[in-house]
C-alpha positions as CSV (number, residue, x, y, z in Angstrom):
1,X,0.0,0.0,0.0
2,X,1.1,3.1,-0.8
3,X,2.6,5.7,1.7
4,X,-0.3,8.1,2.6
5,X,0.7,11.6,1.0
6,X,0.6,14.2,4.6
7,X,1.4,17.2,2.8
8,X,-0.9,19.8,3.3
9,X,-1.9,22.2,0.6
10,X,-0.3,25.8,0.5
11,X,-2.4,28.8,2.1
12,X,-1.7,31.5,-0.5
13,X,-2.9,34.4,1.6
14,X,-1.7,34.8,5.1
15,X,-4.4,34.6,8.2
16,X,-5.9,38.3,9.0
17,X,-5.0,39.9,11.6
18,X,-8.2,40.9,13.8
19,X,-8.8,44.6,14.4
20,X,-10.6,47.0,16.2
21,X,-13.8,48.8,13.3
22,X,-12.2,51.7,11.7
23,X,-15.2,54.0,12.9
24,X,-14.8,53.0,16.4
25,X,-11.1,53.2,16.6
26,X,-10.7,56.4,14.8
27,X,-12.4,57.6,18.6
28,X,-10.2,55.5,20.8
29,X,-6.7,55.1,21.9
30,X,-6.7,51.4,22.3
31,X,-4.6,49.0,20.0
32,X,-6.1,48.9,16.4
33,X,-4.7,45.4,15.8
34,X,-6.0,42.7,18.3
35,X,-3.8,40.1,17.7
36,X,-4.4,36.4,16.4
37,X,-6.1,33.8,18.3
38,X,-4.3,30.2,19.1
39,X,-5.7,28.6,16.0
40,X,-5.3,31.5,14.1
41,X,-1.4,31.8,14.7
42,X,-0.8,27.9,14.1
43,X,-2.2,28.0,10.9
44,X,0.0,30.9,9.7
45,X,3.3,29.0,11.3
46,X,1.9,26.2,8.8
47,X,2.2,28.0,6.1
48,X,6.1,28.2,6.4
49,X,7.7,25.8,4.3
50,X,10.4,25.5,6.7
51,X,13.5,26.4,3.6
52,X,16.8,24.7,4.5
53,X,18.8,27.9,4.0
54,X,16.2,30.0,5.9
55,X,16.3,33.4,3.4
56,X,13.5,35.2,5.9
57,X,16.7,35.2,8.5
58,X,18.9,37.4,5.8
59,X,16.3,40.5,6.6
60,X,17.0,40.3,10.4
61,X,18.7,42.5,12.2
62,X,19.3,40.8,14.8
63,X,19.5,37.8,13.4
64,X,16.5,35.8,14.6
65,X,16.5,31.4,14.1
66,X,12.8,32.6,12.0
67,X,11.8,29.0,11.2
68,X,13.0,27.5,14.4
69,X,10.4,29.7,16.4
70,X,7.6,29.0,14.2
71,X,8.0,25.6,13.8
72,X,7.4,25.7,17.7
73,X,4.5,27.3,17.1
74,X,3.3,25.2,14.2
75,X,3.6,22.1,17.5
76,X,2.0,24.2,20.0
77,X,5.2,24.2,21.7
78,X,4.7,28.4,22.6
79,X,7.2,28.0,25.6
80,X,9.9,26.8,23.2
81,X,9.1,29.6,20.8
82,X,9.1,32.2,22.8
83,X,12.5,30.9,24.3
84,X,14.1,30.6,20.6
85,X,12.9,34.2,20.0
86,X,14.3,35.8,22.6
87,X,18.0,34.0,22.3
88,X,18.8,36.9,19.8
89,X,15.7,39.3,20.3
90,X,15.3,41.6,23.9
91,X,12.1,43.2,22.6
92,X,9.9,40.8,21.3
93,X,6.5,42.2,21.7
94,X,7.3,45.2,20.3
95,X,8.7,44.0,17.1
96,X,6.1,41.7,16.5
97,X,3.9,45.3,16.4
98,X,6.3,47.8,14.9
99,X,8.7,46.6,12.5
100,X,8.5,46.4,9.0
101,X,8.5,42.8,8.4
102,X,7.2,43.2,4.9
103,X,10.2,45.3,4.0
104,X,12.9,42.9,6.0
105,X,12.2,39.5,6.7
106,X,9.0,38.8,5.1
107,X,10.7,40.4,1.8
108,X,12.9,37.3,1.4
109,X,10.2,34.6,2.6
110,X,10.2,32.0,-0.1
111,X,6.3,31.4,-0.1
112,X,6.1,35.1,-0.4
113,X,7.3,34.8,-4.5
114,X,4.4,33.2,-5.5
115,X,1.9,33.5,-2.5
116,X,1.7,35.9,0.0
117,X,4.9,35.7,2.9
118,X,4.6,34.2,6.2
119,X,3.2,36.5,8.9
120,X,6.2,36.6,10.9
121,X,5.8,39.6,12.5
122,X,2.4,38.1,13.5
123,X,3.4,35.2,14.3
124,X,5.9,36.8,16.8
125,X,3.9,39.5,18.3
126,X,1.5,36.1,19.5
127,X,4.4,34.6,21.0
128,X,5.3,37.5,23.0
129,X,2.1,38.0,23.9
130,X,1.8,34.7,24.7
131,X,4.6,34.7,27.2
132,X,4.1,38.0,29.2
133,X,0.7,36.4,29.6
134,X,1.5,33.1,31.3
135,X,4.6,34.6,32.8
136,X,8.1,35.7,31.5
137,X,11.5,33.1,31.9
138,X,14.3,35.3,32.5
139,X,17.4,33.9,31.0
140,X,20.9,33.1,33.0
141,X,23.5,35.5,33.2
142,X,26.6,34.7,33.3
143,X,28.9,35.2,36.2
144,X,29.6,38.9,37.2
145,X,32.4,40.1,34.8
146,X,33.5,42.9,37.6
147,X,33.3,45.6,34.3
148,X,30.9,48.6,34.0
149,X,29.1,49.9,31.3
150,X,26.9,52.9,31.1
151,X,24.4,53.0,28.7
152,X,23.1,56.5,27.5
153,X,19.6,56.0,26.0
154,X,16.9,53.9,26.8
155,X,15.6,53.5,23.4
156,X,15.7,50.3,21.1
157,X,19.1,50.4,20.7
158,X,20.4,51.4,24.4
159,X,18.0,48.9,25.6
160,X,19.2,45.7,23.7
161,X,22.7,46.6,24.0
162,X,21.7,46.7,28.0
163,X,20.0,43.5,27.6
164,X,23.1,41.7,25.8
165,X,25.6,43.0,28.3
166,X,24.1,42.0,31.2
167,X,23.2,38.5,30.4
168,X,27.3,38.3,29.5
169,X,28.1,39.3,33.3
170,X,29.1,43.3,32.9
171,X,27.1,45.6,35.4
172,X,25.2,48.0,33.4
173,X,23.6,51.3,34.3
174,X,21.2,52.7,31.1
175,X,20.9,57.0,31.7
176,X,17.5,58.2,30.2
177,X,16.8,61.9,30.2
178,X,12.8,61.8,30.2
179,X,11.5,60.6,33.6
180,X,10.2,57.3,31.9
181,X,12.8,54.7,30.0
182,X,12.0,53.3,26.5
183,X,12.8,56.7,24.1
184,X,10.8,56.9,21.3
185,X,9.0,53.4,22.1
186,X,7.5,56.0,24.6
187,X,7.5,58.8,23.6
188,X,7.4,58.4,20.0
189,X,4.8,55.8,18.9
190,X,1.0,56.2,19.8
191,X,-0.9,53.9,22.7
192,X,-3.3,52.6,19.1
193,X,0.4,51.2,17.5
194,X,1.9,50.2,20.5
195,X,0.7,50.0,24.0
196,X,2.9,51.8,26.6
197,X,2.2,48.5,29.2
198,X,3.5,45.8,26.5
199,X,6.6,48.2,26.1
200,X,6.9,48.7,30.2
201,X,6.7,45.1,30.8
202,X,9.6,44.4,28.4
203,X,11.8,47.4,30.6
204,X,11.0,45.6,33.9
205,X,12.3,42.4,32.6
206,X,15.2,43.8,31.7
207,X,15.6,44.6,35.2
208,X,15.2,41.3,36.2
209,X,18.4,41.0,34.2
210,X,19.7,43.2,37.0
211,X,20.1,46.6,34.8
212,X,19.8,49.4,37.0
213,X,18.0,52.6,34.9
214,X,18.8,56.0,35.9
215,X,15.5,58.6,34.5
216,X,16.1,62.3,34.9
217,X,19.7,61.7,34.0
218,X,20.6,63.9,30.9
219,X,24.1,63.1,30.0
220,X,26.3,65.8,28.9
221,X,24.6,68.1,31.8
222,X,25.0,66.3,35.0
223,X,28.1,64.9,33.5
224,X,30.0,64.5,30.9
225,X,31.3,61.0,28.7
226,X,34.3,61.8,30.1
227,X,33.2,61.9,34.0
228,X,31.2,58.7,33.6
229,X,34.3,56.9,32.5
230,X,36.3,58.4,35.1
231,X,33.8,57.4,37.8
232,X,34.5,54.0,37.4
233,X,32.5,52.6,33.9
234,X,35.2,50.9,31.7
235,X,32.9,51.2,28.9
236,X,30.2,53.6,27.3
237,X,27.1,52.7,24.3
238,X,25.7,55.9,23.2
239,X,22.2,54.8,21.8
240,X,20.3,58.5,22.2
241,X,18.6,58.1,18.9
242,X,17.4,61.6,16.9
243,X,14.9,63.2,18.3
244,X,15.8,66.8,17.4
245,X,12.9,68.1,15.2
246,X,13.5,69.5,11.6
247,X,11.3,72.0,10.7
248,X,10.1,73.7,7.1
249,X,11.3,77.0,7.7
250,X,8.9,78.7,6.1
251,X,6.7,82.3,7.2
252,X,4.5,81.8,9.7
253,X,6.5,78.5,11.4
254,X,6.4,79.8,14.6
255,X,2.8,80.7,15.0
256,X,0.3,79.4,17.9
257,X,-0.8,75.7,16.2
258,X,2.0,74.6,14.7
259,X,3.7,71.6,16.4
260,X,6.8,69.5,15.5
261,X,5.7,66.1,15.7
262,X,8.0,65.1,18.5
263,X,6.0,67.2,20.7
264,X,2.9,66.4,19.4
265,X,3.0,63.0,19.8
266,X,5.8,63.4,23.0
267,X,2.3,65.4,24.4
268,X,0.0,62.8,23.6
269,X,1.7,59.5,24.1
270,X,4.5,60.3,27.0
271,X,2.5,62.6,28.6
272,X,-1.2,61.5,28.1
273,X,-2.6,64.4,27.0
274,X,-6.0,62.7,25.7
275,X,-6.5,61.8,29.2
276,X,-6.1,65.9,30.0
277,X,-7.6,67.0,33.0
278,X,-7.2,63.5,34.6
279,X,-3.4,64.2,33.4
280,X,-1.6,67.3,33.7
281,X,-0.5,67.6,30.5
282,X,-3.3,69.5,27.7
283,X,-3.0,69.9,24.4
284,X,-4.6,71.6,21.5
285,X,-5.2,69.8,18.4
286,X,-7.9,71.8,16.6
287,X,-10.7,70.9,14.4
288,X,-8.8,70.8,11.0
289,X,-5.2,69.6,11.2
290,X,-2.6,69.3,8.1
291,X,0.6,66.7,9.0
292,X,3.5,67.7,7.0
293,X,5.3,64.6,5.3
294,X,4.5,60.9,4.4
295,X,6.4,58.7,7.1
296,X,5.3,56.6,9.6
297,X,5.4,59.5,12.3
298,X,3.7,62.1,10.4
299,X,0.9,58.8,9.9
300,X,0.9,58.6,13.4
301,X,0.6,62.5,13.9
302,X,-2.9,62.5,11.0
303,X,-4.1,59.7,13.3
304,X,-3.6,60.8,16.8
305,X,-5.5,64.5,15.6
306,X,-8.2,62.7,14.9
307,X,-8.6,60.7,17.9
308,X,-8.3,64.1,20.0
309,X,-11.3,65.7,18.4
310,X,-10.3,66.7,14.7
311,X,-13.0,67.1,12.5
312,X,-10.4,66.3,9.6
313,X,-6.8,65.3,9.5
314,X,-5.1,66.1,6.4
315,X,-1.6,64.6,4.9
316,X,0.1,66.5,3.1
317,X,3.0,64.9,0.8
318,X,5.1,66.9,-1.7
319,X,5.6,63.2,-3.5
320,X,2.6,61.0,-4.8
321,X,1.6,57.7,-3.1
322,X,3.7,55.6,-4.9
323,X,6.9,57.3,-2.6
324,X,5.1,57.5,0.3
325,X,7.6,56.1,2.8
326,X,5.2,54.9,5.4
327,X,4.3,51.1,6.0
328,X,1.5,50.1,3.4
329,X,-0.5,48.8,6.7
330,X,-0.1,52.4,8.2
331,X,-1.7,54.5,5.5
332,X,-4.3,51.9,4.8
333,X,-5.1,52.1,8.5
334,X,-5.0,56.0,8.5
335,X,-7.3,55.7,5.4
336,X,-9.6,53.5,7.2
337,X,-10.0,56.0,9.7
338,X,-10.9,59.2,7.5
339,X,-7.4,60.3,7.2
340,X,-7.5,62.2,3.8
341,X,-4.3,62.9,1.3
342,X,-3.2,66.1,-0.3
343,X,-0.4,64.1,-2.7
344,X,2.0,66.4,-4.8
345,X,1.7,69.2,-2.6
346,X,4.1,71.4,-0.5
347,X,3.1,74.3,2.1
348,X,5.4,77.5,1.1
349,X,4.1,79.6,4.5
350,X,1.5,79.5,6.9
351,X,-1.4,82.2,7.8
352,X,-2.2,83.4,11.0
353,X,-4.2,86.1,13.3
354,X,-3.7,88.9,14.6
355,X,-3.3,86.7,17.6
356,X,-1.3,84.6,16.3
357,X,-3.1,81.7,15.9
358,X,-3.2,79.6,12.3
359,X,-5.8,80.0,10.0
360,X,-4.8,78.1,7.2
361,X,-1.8,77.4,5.0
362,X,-0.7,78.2,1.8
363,X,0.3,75.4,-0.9
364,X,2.2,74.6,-3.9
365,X,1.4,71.7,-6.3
366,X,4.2,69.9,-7.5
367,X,4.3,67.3,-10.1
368,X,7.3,64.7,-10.5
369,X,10.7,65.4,-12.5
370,X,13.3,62.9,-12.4
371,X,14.3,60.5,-9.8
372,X,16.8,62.0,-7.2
373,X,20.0,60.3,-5.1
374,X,17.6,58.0,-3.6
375,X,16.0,56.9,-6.6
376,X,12.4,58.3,-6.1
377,X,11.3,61.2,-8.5
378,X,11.6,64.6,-7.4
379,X,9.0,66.9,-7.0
380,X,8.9,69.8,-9.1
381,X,6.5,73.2,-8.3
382,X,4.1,73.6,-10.8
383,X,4.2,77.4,-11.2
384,X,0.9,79.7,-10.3
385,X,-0.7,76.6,-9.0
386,X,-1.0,78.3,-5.1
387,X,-4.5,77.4,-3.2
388,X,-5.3,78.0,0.3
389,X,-6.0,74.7,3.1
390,X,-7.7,75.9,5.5
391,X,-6.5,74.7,8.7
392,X,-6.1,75.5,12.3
393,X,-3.5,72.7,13.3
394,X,-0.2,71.9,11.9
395,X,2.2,68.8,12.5
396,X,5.7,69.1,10.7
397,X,7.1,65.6,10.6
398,X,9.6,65.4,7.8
399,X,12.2,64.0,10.0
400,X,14.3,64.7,13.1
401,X,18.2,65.4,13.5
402,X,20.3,64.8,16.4
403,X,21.3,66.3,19.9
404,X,24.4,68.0,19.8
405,X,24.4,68.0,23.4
406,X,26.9,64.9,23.6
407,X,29.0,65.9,20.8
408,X,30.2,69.0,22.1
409,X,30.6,68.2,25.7
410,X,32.8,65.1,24.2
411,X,35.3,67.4,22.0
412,X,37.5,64.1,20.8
413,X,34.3,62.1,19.9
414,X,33.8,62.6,16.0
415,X,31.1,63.3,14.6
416,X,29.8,63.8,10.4
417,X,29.0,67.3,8.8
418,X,25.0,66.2,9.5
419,X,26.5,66.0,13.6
420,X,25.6,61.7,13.4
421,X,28.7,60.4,15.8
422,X,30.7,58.7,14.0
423,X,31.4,54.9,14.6
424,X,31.7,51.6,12.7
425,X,28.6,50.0,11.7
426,X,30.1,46.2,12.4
427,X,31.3,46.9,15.8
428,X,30.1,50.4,17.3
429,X,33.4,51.8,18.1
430,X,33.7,55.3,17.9
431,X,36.8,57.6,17.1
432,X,36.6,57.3,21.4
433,X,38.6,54.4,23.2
434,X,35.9,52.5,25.2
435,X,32.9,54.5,23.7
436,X,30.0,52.7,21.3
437,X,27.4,54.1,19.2
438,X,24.5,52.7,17.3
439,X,21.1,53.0,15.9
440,X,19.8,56.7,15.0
441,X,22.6,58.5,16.6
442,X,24.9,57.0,13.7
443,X,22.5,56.5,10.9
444,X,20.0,59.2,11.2
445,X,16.2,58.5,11.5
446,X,15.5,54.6,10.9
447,X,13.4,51.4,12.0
448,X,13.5,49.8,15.5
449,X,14.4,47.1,14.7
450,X,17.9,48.5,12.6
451,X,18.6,50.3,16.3
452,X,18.6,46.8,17.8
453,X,20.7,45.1,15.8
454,X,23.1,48.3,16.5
455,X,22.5,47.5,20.1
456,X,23.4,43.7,19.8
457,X,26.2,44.3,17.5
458,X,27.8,46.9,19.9
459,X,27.1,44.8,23.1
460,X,29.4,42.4,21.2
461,X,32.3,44.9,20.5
462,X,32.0,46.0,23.9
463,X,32.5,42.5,25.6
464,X,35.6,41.5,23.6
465,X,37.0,44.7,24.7
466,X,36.1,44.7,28.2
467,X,37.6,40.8,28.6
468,X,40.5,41.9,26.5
469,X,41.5,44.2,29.7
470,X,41.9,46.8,27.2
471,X,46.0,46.2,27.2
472,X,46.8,42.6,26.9
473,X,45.0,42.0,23.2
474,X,44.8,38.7,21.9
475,X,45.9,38.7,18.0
476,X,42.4,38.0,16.8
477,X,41.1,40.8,19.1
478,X,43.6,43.3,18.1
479,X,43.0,42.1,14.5
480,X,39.3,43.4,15.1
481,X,39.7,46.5,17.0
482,X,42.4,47.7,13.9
483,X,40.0,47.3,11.6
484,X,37.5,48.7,13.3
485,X,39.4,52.0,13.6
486,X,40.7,51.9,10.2
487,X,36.8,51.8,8.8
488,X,36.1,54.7,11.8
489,X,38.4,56.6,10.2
490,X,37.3,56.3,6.4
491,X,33.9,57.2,7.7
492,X,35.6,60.8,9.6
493,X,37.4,61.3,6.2
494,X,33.7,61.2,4.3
């Protein structure tokens, strides 16, 4: 008798992820996506093929075993996945929300050339879920090291460079400025994207690591690179992101209703201000707001105005939709919601009162020339084509810069002619003996999940140089910290 044939028929689509009605949401902070159920996530791990050379794992950062964890999920075994996760991931929870699996892991899914890609992200965010539910293993550390590291940043990066450090033995201390750890996690991304409790649960296991986190601690005012290192740290990560706002620079910029969308959002999501008065913090977001750019940010911004009150929430995008930036899920979610799109359009200055307040903004249509350094097509004003949005509310988010603050209390600690500290992006090491950097401060404005596998790479510079007691260098070692500074030093000469 012939063998019986077990394999199952490919899925071609991936399993839906459940979400909250776009009419309800669109009045509500509370997550949009609701997560799949058991059955739900078992039948997406199914769909993997399970590829001997695992391509997904090429699109990783941080260099997740992909099929390893969802085969445990395809037998049930969520313990085991959950544990295989986290081996090379400290934030699970929130990259099974945030990052942009479609772009990165999902993009070199085999399934995904003829059918639609696993849902890893999906598949991930269940896992984590899964876990702080029925209660979180904290992995062994390793015996104390007797080294110090000071982390400055508590973002994605600072926090899985933490994470990795301390499960290798070194005593870390992460300094945040804000009086609440996490950076832009917090601060950044809105309670409907990414709940502030599923972000707070992965700092307190970190704890349990044994990190200590200092809030209120703005380094390069109560003291300097130098003083930490002096003070007894034998190492320092530099993971402070780039939250520095960019603005248009246009008339009428600094009139009462326009808002960068780092405060904005900083308002809303850090500081609660849709719970204002049962929190201290108000804010005014007006009954017709315009959000300058096409990012996931300023898709954050459109949809936050409309959950505080806006009767309309406007994007406006000197590109058309084809180079909009943002996720595909994000602007079909902002859609969903009433979020409307002025494409080809720039604002060239904004009208006011005589007290000051905005009244509306004046625009320029643009149409699209030829593609620019990045490859997308540049916009190009069509000439005489001004109208008039009216609005009371605007949100520039067309990107942030960095800080300076560090860079010029650290006079030796190099930095590029757009002020990103300069450092290898293998290892993290800086023009600065001891000192790492990785994630935004480096590469400008990026993903999360791009700051953590800066985190994890640096956490592994930073332990070969803390066992190499700095002096006696094996060859191998030495072999690595050379090239290192040789590629730190083509990158000071650019």
């Amino acid at each position: 008798m012939a063998a019986e044939n077990t394999k199952k028929a490919i899925i071609p689509k991936k399993n839906p992820m459940p979400a909250q009605d776009p009419v309800i949401r669109a009045g509500n902070f509370n997550e949009v996506a609701l997560g799949y159920s058991e059955e739900a996530v078992v039948a997406e791990a199914e769909r993997c093929i399970q590829c001997k050379n695992a391509p997904c794992r090429q699109g990783c950062p941080v260099d997740i075993d992909i099929p390893a964890f969802i085969k445990k999920v395809a037998e049930r075994d969520f313990a085991g996945g959950a544990q295989k996760l986290k081996e090379t991931n400290a934030l699970p929870a929130v990259c099974g929300r945030v990052c942009p699996q479609e772009s990165q892991c999902e993009k070199y899914c085999t399934l995904g050339k003829k059918y639609e890609p696993v849902g890893i992200g999906r598949i991930e965010r269940y896992l984590a879920d899964w876990e702080l539910a029925t209660g979180v293993k904290i992995p062994q550390t390793a015996a104390p090291t007797g080294k110090k590291v000071a982390i400055v940043g508590s973002g994605p990066a600072g926090l899985t460079c933490a994470a990795d450090l301390a499960k290798l033995g070194h005593q870390v201390t992460i300094f945040e400025a804000l009086h609440i750890a996490g950076g832009v996690l917090m601060y950044g991304i809105p309670e409907f994207r990414l709940p502030k409790s599923v972000v707070q649960a992965e700092i307190d296991n970190l704890k349990k690591l044994g990190v200590d986190i200092q809030v209120n601690a703005i380094v390069g005012k109560f003291s300097t690179i130098d003083e930490l290192m002096e003070s007894g740290y034998d190492a320092v990560f530099l993971g402070t992101g780039a939250g520095l706002p960019n603005f248009m620079r246009i008339p009428g910029e600094n009139a009462c209703g326009v808002y960068s969308a780092n405060e904005f959002l900083t308002r809303s999501n850090l500081m609660q201000a849709y719970r204002f008065p049962e929190t201290d913090t108000p804010i005014f977001a007006g009954k017709r707001v315009a959000v300058l750019g096409g990012g996931n940010v300023a898709m954050d911004a459109a949809r936050t105005a409309l959950r505080l009150g806006a009767e309309e929430s406007w994007i406006v995008y000197r590109r058309s939709r084809v180079e909009l930036p943002a996720r595909i899920e994000e602007v079909e979610h902002a859609e969903e919601e009433g979020v409307k799109f002025q494409f080809l359009t720039n604002p060239t200055r904004i009208l006011y009162n005589d007290d000051y307040w905005v009244t509306g903004m004046e625009c320029l249509r643009y149409e699209l020339g030829e593609p620019d350094a990045s490859g997308r097509r540049s916009p190009v004003p069509v000439k005489g084509s001004e109208f008039i949005l009216e609005v009371d509310t605007v949100v520039v988010a067309i990107g942030t810069g960095l800080n300076p603050l560090i860079s010029k209390t650290t006079p030796d600690l190099a930095v590029n002619k757009r002020g990103n500290i300069t450092a290898d992006l293998e290892t993290g090491a800086t023009s600065k003996p001891g000192v790492y950097a990785g994630g935004d401060v480096v590469t400008g404005s990026a993903t999360v999940i791009l700051a953590m596998g800066a985190g994890r790479a640096a956490a592994k510079s930073i332990n070969n140089y803390l066992l190499s007691n700095n002096k006696f260098l094996s060859g191998s070692l030495l072999e690595v910290r050379e090239a290192s500074q040789v590629r730190v030093n083509e990158a000071m000469s650019k």
